[in-house]
C-alpha positions in Angstrom: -159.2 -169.7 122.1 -156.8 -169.2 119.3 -153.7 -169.1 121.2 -152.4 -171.8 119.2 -152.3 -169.6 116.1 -149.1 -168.4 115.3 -150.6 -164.7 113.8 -152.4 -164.1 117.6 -148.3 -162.5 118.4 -147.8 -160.4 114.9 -151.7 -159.1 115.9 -151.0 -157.6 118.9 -147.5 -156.3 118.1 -148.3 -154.6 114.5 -150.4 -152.0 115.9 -148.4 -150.9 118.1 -145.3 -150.7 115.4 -147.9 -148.6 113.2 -148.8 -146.5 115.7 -145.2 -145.6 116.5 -144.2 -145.4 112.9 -146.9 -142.8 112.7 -145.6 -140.7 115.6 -142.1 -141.2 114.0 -143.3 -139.5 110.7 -144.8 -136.8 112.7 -142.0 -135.8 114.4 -140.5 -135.7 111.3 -142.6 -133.0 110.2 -142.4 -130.8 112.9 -138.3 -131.3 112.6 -138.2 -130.2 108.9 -141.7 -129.2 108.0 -141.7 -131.3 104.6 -145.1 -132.4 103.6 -143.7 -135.9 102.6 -143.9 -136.9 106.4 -147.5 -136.3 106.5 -147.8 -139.0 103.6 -145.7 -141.5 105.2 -147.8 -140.7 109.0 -151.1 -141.2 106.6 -150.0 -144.8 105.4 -148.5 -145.7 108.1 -151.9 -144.9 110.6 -154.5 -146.2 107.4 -152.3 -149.3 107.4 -152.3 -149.4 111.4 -156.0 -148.6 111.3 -157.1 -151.7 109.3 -155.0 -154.0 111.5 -156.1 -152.8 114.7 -159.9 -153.2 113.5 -158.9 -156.7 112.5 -157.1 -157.8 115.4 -160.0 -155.6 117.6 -162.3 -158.5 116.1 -159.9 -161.0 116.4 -160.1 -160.2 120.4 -163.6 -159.9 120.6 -164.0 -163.4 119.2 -161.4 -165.1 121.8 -162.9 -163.7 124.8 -165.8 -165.0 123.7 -165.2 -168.4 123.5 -163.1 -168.0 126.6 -164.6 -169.7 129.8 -166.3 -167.3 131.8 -164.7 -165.8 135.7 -161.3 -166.7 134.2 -158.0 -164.9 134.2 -157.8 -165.0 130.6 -161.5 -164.0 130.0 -161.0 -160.7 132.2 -158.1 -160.2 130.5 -159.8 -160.8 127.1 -162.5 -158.7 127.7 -160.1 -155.6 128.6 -157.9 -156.2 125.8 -160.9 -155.6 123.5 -162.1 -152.5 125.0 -158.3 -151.0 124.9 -157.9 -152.1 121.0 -161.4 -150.6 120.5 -160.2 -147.1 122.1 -157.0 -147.5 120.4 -159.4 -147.9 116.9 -160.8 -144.7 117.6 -157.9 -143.1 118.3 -156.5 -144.5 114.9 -159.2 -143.0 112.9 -159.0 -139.7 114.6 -155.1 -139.2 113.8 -156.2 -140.0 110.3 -158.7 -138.1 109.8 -156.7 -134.9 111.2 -153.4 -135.7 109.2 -156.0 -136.2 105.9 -157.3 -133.0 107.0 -153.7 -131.1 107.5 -152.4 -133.5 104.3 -155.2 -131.7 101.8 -154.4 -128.3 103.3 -157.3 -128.1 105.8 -155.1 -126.7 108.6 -155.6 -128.5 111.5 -152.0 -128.1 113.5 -148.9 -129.9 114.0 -149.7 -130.4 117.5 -153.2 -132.5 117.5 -152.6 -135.4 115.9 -149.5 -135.7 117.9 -150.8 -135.6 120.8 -153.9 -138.0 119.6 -151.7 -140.6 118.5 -149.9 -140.5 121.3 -152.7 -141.3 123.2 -153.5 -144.0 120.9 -149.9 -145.2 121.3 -150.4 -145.7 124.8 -154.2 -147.1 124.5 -152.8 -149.9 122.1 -149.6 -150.6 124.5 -152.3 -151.3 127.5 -154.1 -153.2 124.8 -151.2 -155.7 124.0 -150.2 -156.0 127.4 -153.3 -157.5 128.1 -153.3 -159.3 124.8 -149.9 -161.0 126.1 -151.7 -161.7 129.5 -154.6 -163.8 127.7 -151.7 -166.2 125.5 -149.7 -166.2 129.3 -152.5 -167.8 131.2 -153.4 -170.2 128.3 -149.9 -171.4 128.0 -149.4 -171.8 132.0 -153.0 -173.5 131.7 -154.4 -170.9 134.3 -158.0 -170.8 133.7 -159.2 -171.7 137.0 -162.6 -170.5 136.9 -164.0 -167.5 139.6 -166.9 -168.0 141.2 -168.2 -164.8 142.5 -169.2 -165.0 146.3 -173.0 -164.9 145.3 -172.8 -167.7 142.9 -171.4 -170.5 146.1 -174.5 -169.9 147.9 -176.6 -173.0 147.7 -179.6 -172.9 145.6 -183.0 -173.0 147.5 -184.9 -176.0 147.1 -188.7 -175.6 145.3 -191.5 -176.3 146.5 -193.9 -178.9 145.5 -197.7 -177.3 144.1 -199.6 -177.2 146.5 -197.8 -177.1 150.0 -198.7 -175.1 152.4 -195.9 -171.6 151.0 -197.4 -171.4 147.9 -200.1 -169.5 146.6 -201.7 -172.0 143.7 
């Protein structure tokens, strides 16, 4: 895992920042209605939108290599399907503040409401993202077994005895 890299932290936080820098500029549209807002809310979810795909693939690669029925695997695993929610919800506000930007009127109140939604996808996101880099650093990757995997293996038969077909 690459919880020993120093960029996993900025990752997980910079998404999050964008996505609330994005809300920030919309609310500042609906407060004075100038169409510079919408520019700043553009660059500010573009910009969020290519980090979150590169930390998305970032995640996807360290719960892979993560050993499986762990704490920090589970956690992994939901981390990437929150920052992959949190993606889409990304390239929606986009694409509706592009639309509303070039005069294709889609509302003040959509891609509000969208990123906040995405706000609060990419929050679960780096909670869990902070839960993977916890259990690494207390060393908690004790592995799970599920109940089914304990059971003891049965033992084969040799050809020829007196269960077996052949």
């Amino acid at each position: 895992m690459s919880t020993n890299h120093r960029a996993l932290p900025i990752l997980i936080a910079l998404p999050v920042v964008a996505f609330a820098l994005t809300i920030t500029a919309l609310v500042g549209h609906v407060r004075t209605g100038d169409e510079v807002w919408y520019g700043r809310a553009l660059v500010a979810d573009l910009g969020g939108l290519m980090i979150a795909v590169f930390a998305t693939l970032s995640s996807l690669i360290d719960a892979a290599t993560l050993p499986r029925f762990t704490v920090a695997r589970s956690a992994g695993l939901r981390q990437v399907g929150f920052d992959a929610v949190a993606v889409v919800f990304f390239a929606v506000t986009a694409t509706l503040i592009f639309r509303r930007y070039e005069g294709h009127a889609a509302g003040d109140v959509a891609p509000l409401a969208v990123a906040i939604v995405g706000l609060v996808a990419i929050s679960i996101a780096s909670w869990y993202g902070r839960i993977v880099v916890l259990a690494f650093h207390r060393h908690q990757t004790t592995v799970w077994y599920p109940a089914h995997m304990l059971r003891p293996l049965p033992s084969r038969r040799r050809p020829g005895s007196a269960r077996t077909l052949v």
